[in-house]
C-alpha positions in Angstrom: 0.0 0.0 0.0 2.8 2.2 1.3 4.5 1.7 -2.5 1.0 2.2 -4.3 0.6 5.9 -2.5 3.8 7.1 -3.3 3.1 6.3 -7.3 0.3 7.8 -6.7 1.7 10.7 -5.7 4.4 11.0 -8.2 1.8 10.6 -10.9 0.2 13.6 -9.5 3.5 15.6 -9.4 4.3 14.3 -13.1 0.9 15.7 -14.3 0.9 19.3 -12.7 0.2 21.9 -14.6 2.8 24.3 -13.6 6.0 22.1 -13.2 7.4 20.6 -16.2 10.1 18.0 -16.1 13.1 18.6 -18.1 15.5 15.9 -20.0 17.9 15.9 -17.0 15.1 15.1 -14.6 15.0 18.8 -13.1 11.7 20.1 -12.2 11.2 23.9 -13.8 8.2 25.9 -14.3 6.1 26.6 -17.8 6.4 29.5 -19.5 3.6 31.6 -17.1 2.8 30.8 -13.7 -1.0 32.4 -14.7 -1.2 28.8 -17.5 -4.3 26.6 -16.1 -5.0 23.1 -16.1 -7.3 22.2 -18.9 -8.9 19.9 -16.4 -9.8 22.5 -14.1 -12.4 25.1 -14.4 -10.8 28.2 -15.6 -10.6 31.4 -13.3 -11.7 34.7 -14.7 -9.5 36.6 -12.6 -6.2 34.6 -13.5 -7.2 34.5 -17.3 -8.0 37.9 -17.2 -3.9 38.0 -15.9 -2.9 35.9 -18.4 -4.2 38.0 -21.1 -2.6 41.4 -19.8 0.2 43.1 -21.7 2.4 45.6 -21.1 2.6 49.0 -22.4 5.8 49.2 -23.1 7.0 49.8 -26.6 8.5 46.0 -27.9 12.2 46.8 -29.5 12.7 49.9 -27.0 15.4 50.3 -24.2 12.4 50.6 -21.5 11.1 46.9 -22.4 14.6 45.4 -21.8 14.9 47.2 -18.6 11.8 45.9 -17.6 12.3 42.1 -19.1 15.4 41.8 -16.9 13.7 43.1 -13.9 11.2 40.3 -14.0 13.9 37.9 -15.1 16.2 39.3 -11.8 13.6 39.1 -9.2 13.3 36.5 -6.5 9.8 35.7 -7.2 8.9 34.8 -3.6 5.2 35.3 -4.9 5.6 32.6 -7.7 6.5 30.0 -4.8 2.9 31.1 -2.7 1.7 30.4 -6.0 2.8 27.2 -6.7 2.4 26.5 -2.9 -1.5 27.5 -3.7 -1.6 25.4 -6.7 -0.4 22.5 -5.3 -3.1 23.2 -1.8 -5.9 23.9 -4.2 -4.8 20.3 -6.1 -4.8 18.5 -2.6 -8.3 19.7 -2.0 -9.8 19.1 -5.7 -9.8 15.4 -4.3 -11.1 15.7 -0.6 -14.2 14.0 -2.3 -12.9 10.9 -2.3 -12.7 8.1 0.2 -10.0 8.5 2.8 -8.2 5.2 4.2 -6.2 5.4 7.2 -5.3 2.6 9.7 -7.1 1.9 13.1 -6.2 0.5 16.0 -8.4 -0.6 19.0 -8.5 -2.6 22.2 -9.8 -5.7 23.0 -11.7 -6.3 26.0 -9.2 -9.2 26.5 -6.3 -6.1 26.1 -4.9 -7.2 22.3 -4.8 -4.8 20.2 -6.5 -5.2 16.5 -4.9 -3.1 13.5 -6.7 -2.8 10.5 -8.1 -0.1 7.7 -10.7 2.4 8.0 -12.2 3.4 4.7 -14.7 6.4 5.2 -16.9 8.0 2.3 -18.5 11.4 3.2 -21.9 11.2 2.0 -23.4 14.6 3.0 -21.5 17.3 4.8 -23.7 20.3 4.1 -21.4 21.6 1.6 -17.9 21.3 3.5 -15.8 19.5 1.2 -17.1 21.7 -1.9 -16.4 25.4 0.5 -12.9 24.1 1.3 -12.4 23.0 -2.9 -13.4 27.1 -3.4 -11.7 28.4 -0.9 -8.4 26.1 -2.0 -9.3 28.2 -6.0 -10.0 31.6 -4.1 -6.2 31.6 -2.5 -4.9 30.5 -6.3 -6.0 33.8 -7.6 -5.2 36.0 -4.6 -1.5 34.4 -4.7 -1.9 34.9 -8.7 -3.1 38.8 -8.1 -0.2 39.1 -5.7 2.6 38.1 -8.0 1.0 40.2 -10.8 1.3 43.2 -8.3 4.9 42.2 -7.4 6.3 41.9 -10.8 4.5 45.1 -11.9 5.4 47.6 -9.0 9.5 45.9 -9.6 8.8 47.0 -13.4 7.9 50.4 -12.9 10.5 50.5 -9.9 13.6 49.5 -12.8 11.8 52.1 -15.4 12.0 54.9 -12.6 14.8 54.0 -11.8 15.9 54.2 -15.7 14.3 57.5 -16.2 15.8 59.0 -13.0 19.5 58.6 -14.0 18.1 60.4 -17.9 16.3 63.0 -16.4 19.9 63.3 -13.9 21.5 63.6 -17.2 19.8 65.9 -19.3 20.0 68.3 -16.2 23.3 67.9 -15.7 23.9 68.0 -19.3 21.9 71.7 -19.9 23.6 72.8 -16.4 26.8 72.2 -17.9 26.5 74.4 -20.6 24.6 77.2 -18.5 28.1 77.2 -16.5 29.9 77.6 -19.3 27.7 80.5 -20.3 27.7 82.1 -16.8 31.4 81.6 -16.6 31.7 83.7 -19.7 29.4 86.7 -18.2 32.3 86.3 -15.2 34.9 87.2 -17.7 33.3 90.0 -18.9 32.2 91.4 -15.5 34.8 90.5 -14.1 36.9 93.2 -17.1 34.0 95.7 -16.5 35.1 95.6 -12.7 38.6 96.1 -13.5 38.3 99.1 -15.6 35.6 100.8 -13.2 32.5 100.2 -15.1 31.1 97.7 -12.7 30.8 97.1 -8.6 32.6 94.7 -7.1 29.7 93.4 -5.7 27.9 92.2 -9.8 31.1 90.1 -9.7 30.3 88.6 -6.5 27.1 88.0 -7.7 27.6 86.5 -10.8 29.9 83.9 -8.9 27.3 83.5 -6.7 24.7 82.2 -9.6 27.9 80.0 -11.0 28.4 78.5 -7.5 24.5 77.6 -7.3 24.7 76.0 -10.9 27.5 73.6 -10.3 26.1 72.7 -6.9 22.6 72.1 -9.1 24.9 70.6 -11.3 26.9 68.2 -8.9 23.3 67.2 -7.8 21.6 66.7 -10.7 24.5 63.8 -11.9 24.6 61.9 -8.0 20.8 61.7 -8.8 21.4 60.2 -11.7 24.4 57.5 -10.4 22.2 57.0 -7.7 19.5 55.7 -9.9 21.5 53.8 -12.3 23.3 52.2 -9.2 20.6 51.1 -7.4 19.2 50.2 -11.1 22.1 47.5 -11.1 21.9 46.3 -7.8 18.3 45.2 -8.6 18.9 43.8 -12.1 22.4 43.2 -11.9 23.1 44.9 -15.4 24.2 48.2 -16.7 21.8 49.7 -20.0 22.7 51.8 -22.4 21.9 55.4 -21.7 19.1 56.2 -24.7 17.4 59.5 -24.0 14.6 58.9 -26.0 11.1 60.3 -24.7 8.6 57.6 -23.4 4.7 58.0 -24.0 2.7 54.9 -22.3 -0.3 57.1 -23.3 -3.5 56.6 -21.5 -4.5 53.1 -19.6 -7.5 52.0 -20.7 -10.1 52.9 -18.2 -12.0 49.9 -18.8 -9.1 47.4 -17.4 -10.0 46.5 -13.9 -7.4 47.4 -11.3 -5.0 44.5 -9.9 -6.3 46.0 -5.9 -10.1 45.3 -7.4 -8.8 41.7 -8.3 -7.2 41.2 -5.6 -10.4 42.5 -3.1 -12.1 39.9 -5.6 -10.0 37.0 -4.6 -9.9 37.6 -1.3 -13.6 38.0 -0.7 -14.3 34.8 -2.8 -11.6 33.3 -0.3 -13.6 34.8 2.6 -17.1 33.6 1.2 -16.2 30.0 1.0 -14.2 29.6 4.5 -17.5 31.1 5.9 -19.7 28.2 4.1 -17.0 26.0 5.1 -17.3 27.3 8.8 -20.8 27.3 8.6 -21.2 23.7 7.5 -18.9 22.7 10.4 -21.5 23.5 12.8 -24.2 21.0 10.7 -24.0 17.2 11.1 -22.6 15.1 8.3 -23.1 11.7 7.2 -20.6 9.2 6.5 -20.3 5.5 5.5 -17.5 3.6 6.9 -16.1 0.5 6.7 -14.0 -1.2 8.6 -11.0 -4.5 7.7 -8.9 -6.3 10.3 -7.6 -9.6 10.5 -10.5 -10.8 13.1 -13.0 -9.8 10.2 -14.8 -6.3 8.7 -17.7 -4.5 9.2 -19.3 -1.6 7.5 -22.0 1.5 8.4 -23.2 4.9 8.1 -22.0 8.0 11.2 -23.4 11.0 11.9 -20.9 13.4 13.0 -20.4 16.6 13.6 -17.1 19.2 14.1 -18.3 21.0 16.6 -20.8 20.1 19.5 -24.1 22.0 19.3 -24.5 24.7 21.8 -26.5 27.5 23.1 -24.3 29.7 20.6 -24.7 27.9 17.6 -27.2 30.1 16.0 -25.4 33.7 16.8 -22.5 31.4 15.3 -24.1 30.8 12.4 -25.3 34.4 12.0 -21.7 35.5 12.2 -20.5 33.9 9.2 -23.5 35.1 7.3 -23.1 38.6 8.4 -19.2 37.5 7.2 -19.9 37.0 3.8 -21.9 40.1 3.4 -18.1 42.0 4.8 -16.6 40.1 2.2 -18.8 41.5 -0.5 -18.6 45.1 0.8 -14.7 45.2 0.9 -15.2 44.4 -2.8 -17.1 47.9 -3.2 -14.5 49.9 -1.4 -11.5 48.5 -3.2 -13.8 49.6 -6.2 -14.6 52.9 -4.9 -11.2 53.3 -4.2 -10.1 52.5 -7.7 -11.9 55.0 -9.0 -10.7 57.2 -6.8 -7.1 56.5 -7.5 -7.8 56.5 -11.5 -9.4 60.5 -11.0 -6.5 61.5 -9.0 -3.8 60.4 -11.5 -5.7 61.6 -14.6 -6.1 65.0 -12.7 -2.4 64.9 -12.2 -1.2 63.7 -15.4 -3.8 66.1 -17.3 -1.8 68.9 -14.7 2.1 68.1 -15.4 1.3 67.7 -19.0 -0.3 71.5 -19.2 2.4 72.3 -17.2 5.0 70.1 -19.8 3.1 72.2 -22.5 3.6 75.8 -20.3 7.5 75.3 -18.8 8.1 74.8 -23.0 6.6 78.0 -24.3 8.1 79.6 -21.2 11.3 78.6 -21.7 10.9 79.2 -25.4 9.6 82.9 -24.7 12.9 83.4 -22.3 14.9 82.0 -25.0 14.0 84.8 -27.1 13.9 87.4 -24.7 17.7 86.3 -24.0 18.5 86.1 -27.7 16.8 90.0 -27.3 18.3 91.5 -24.3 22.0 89.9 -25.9 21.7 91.7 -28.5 21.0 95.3 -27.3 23.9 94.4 -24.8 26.0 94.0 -27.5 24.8 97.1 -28.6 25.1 99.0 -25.9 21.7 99.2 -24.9 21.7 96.9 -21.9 23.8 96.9 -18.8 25.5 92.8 -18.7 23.8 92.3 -15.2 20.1 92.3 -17.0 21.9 90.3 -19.4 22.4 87.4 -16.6 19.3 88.0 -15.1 17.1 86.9 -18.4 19.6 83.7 -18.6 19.1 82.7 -15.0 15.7 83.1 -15.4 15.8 80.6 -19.0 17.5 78.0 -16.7 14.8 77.8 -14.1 12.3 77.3 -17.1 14.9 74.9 -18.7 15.0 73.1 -15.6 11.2 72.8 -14.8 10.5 72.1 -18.1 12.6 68.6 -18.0 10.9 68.1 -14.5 7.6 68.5 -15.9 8.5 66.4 -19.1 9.5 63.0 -16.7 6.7 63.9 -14.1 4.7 62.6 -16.7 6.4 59.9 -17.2 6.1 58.5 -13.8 2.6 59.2 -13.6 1.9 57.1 -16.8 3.8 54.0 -15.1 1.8 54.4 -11.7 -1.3 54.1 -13.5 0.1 51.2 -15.6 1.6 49.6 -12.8 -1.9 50.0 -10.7 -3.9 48.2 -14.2 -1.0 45.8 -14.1 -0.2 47.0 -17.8 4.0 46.9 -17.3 4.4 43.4 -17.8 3.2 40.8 -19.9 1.0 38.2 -18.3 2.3 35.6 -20.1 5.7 36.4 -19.7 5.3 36.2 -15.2 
């Protein structure tokens, strides 16, 4: 018998669905940890998973950063998975009969070994709650690992467009030194032959001490990112500025926290039946083999003695079921919620993408103007300095505004689970 369960067993573990054995007789998983068993009825929520795909452009430098996130990560979410998988497996076939041994006493004091075989024949839906609530953690642990590899996506994407927006700031700062350091020369003349105060020199450096500082900052920001960049995907990527538009979700995708309230209410629903039937007799036939001879019969059981309690007990995991439904509502609410306040803010930082440009544009003439007439004679250099310090601060908010955008676009991606491909988790 002892031979006969453990083939049994390793039938089982040959036919998973999720574990395929290779030609060296390693166990690995299939190409998705969201694939189903034919054999089992399929789960909206995880095919709804499955059939996700990512925003990001195929070909670019933002989809291999993402790719080897998913491909660096631990996935200590696809092991609860499997672990779920293999639970909700275990309890597909609590219909069965079970077999155990027994062992009793004689009134003579031998002891008789032998084999129980019991057959649930009505349990008031037991065995069925605990096969739904085995499903219900499969898609919560599936939600979860969605969510997981998402949020690490748009974590190695930040990071990404961190170190580029470090380096275009850097980059612009760089040349607005260079500029500044050349009003320095030419105050710095003006000074010596009386035209100017010592004090436009002093402010001049001033402005050039600022900028290099910005400077300094603007390029640790950016090694800081590709760093920690590295340290999760344990690869360095080319730096490609090159402007990324994830456009607008589709507001009729469901967020992964909706899913997941889903899941986790279905979960709740069915360990409240489960509880409930607990507290209802069942019926069983049993039979009995040992060596002095067998017997067989039917039992009425129950898990948990009747009591004065039993019906506030019972209304409890009623008034259960209708928490679990509610929670579903609020994650819902809240979605909606969540989706308003990032359109607000995305529809903001891209009027204000839109402004900082035709700002820095209109000071980028007014510079061009007020240059000229100082070359001319018609402006004092000081005004001169003041326009350009003014076209950096636009400069710089400008670029702010531009990857503010950016961010925003992988939140609400990241929230719709729209950053990696289902079929690639």
């Amino acid at each position: 018998m002892v031979m006969a369960l453990l083939c049994s067993l390793s039938a089982c573990a040959e036919k998973s669905p999720f574990l395929v054995k290779n030609d060296d007789g390693s166990v690995s998983r299939t190409a998705s940890s969201f694939e189903q068993n034919d054999s089992e009825a399929a789960s909206p929520i995880i095919s709804a998973l499955l059939q996700r795909r990512s925003l990001l452009e195929d070909g670019s430098i933002y989809r291999e950063v993402g790719e080897a996130a998913i491909s660096a990560s631990a996935r200590a979410s696809e092991a609860e998975l499997i672990s779920a998988k293999l639970r909700a497996e275990a309890k597909s076939k609590n219909w069965l009969p079970t077999i155990g041994p027994s062992v009793s006493l004689t009134d003579l004091g031998d002891l008789v070994a032998g084999i129980l075989i019991e057959q649930i024949i009505f349990d008031n839906g037991r065995r069925k709650a605990e096969r739904e609530f085995a499903a219900a953690d499969v898609e919560v642990a599936a939600v979860n690992l969605s969510i997981d590899m998402n949020t690490r996506v748009q974590s190695a994407v930040g990071l990404y467009s961190a170190g580029l927006r470090g380096d275009e700031k850097a980059a612009y700062l760089g040349r607005a030194i260079n500029q500044m350091s050349e009003f320095r020369r030419i105050v710095s003349g003006r000074v010596q032959g009386g035209l100017n105060d010592q004090s436009d020199l002093n402010v001049v450096d001033s402005k050039i001490s600022g900028l290099r500082t910005a400077k300094a900052t603007a390029a640790d920001s950016a090694a800081t990112a590709r760093a920690e960049l590295q340290a999760m995907t344990g690869q360095r990527f080319p730096e490609k500025p090159r402007r990324m538009d994830l456009g607008t979700p589709p507001q009729q995708t469901s967020f992964l926290d909706v899913m997941k309230a889903q899941a986790e209410a279905e979960r709740t629903i069915a360990e409240a039946k489960a509880g409930r039937a607990g507290l209802l007799p069942q019926v069983a036939a049993a039979g009995n083999a040992t060596s002095d001879g067998s017997g067989a019969g039917l039992t009425l059981d129950m898990a948990t003695p009747l009591g004065l309690g039993t019906p506030a007990a019972l209304k409890a995991l009623d008034a259960t079921k209708e928490a679990a439904r509610r929670t579903v509502g609020e994650a819902e609410e809240d979605a909606r919620r969540t989706y308003s306040r990032q359109m607000q803010r995305l529809a903001s930082y891209i009027r204000q993408e839109s402004e900082t440009a035709a700002l820095a544009r209109a000071s980028r003439e007014t510079y061009k103007l007020f240059k000229s007439q100082y070359e001319a004679g018609q402006r004092p250099v000081m005004e001169v300095v003041s326009i350009y310090e003014e076209l950096i601060r636009r400069e710089q908010a400008h670029i702010d505004a531009k990857y503010e955008v950016i961010l925003i676009q992988l939140e609400l991606a990241r929230d719709m689970g729209l950053l990696a491909d289902g079929n690639k988790i």
